[in-house]
N, C-alpha and C positions, 0 to 999 in steps of 0.2 A: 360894476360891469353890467351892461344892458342885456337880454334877454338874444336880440341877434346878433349880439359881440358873443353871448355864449357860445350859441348856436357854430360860428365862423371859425373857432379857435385851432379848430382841426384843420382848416382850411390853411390859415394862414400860416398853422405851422409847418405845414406840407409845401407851402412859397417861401420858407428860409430855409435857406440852403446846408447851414450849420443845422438847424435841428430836423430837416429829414436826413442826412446822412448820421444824426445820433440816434434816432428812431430806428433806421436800416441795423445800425451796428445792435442796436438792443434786443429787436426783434431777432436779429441772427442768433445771438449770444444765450435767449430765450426758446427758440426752437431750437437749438443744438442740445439745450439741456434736455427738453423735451424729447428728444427721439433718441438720447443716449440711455434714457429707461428703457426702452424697448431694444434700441437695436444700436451698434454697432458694429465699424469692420471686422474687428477681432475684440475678443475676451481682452478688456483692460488690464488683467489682474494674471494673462497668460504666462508665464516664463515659455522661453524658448530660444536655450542658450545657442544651439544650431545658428539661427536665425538674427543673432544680433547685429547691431551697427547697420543692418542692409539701407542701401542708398536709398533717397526719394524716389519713387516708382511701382510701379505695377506688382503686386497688391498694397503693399508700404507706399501710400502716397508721401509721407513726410519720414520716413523710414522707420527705424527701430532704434531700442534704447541699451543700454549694457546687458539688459536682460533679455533684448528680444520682444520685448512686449513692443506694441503698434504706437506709434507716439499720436497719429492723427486719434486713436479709439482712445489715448491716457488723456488729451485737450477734450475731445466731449465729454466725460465723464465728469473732466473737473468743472466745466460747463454749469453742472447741476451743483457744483460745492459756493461758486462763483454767484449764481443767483440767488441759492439762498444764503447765505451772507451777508449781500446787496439787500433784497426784500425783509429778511429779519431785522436787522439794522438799521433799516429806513420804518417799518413800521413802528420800531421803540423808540426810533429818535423822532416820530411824528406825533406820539401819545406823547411822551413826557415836553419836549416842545412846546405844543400845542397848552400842556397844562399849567406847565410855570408860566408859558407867557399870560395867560388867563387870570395867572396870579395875582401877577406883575400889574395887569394894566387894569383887572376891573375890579379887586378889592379893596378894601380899607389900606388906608396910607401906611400904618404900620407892617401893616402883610402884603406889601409892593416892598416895603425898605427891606425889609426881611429875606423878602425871593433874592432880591436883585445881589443881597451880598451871599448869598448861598449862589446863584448863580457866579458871578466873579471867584470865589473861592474854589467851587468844582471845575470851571475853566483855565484854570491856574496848572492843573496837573494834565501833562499829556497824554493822549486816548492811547496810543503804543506804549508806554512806559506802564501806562497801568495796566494792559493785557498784557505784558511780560509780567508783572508782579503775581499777578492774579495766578499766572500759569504756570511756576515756579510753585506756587501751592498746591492748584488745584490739578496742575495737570493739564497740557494742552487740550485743546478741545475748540469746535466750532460754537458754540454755546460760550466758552468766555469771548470770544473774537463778537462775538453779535453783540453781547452784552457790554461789552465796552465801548467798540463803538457805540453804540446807540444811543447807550448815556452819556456819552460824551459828545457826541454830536447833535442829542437832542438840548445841553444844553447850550448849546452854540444859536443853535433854531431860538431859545427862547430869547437868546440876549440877543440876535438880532430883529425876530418877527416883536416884542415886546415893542419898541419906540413905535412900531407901523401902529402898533392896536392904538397905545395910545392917541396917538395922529387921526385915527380915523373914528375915535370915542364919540369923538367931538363935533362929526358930522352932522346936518341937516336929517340925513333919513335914519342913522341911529336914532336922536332924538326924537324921532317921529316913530321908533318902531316904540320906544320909551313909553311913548305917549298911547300908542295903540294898544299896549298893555302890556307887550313882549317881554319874557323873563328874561335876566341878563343871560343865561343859556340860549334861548332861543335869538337874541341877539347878537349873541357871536357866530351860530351857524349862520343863521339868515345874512349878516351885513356885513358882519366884520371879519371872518375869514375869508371868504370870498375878495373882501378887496385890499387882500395883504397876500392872494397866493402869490404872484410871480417876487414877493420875494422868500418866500417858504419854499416854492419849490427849487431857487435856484441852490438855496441852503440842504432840501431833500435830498437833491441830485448830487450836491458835491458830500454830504454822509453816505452817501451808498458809493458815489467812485474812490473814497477813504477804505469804507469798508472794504472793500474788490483788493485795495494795496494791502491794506493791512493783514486780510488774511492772507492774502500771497508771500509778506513780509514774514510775518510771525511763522507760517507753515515753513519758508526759507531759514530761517532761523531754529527751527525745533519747537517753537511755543503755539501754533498752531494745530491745525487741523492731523490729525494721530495718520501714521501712515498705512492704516488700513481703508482711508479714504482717500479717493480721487482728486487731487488738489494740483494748482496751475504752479504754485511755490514750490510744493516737495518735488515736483517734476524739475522745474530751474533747478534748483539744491541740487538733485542728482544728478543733471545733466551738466550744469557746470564745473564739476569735477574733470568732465572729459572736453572742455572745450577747447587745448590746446591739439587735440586728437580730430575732435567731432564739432568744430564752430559751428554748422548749420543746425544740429540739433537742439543747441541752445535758442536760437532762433525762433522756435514757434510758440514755447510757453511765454516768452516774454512781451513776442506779438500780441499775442491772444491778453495776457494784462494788460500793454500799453493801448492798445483800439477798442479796450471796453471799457478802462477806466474815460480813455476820451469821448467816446461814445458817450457815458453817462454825463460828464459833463457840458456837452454841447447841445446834447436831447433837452436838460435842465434850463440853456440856457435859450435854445428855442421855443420850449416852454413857454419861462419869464414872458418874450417878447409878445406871441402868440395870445396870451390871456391878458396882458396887460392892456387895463382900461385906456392909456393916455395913446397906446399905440394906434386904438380902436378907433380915434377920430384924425377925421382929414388935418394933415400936417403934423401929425405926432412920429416921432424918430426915436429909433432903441439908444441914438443919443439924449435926446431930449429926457428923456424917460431914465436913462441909470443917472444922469448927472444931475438929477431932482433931488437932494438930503432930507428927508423929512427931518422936521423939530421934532426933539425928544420934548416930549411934554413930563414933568415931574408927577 
């Protein structure tokens, strides 16, 4: 990527339409969590049995819950369970990623054969199967939810960012960074990540809108997040209990999951376009550009 393709990339992701409307939803999703440390409409954690079920409106914008608590102040709260989730989850699945593919493409041939079946065999067992296991032992908790996604998604990252490094070993200015004297460390910051992000990050993006479900899921389920925290799932779980009573009230936790797992993926995927080199020059198309397979080089 050239130096004013860097410079641009904010630019142009701000001219696709899918990824400033994922950027809008992130940054919302982001400040809600944000101003739910300080302030909310009511005490998330209120009881006020008086006051339950109250319809959408004035001061219950989205109303109340079987307890009376403020359902608009229980969505920002869980705002903050929601990001971090997403951000702890993407940053373990972007180190371990990052390191097996590293393995994978710039070691000795027996320590690529090695990763690559370590990678297939870890990928083989599902990221939710195995935070139910985990939580069954350990105990629900936000902490197995990150931890499993992460590693399970990071090794998703490495099986697929691995053939790009490959692919791109082999280039003209690697070899020439070779030649300048450059450590294989300093050559994969310098050259080789850099022009393998847009597919790393569409891989990032879709480990953090995994993570977003999964804790929503496993929190729905019991194996999640403990219910003395804020979470977008224990709110579903308890409100769908009454939704042959109270249908709108189910309504807003699930909103709030399904427009920010899409949100991250479509921020991910404006991303991609945005940083990708081949979009960078005249005549290059987000078709042109996904329908490319790189060769898996052995």
């Amino acid at each position: 990527m050239t130096a004013p393709a860097r410079r641009s990339w904010h630019r142009r992701l701000w001219s696709i339409s899918t990824g400033r409307f994922g950027l809008i939803v992130v940054l919302v999703v982001v400040v809600t969590a944000a101003v739910s440390l300080i302030w909310t409409p009511f005490d998330p954690r209120q009881v006020d049995v008086p006051g339950r079920w109250t319809t959408p409106g004035w001061p219950h914008v989205l109303g109340t819950d079987a307890s009376g608590r403020d359902i608009l102040s229980l969505i920002m709260a869980g705002a903050r369970t929601t990001v971090l989730v997403a951000v702890g989850a993407g940053v373990i699945a972007t180190v371990i990623g990052i390191a097996l593919a590293a393995l994978g493409a710039l070691t000795a041939r027996w320590v690529r054969e090695s990763v690559a079946v370590l990678v297939d065999v870890l990928i083989a067992f599902p990221v939710l199967l195995i935070a139910m296991m985990i939580s069954s032992v350990w105990g629900g908790s936000l902490a197995v939810v990150i931890w499993s996604v992460g590693i399970g998604f990071g090794v998703n990252i490495a099986r697929v960012t691995r053939p790009e490094l490959r692919r791109v070993l082999h280039s003209d200015f690697v070899l020439a960074g070779r030649a300048a004297g450059l450590t294989p460390l300093q050559n994969l910051a310098i050259h080789l990540l850099p022009n393998v992000a847009p597919v790393f990050i569409v891989q990032l993006s879709w480990a953090m809108a995994v993570a977003v479900l999964a804790e929503a899921g496993l929190s729905y389920l019991g194996f999640g997040a403990p219910v003395t925290e804020p979470s977008w799932g224990l709110l579903l779980a308890e409100l769908q209990s009454y939704i042959t009573i109270h249908p709108l009230s189910v309504v807003w936790p699930g909103l709030a999951i399904t427009v920010t797992v899409l949100g991250l993926n479509l921020l991910g995927d404006g991303l991609r376009e945005a940083t990708d080199p081949t979009l960078a020059r005249p005549g290059g198309t987000a078709r042109n550009a996904r329908s490319h397979v790189p060769e898996v080089v052995a």
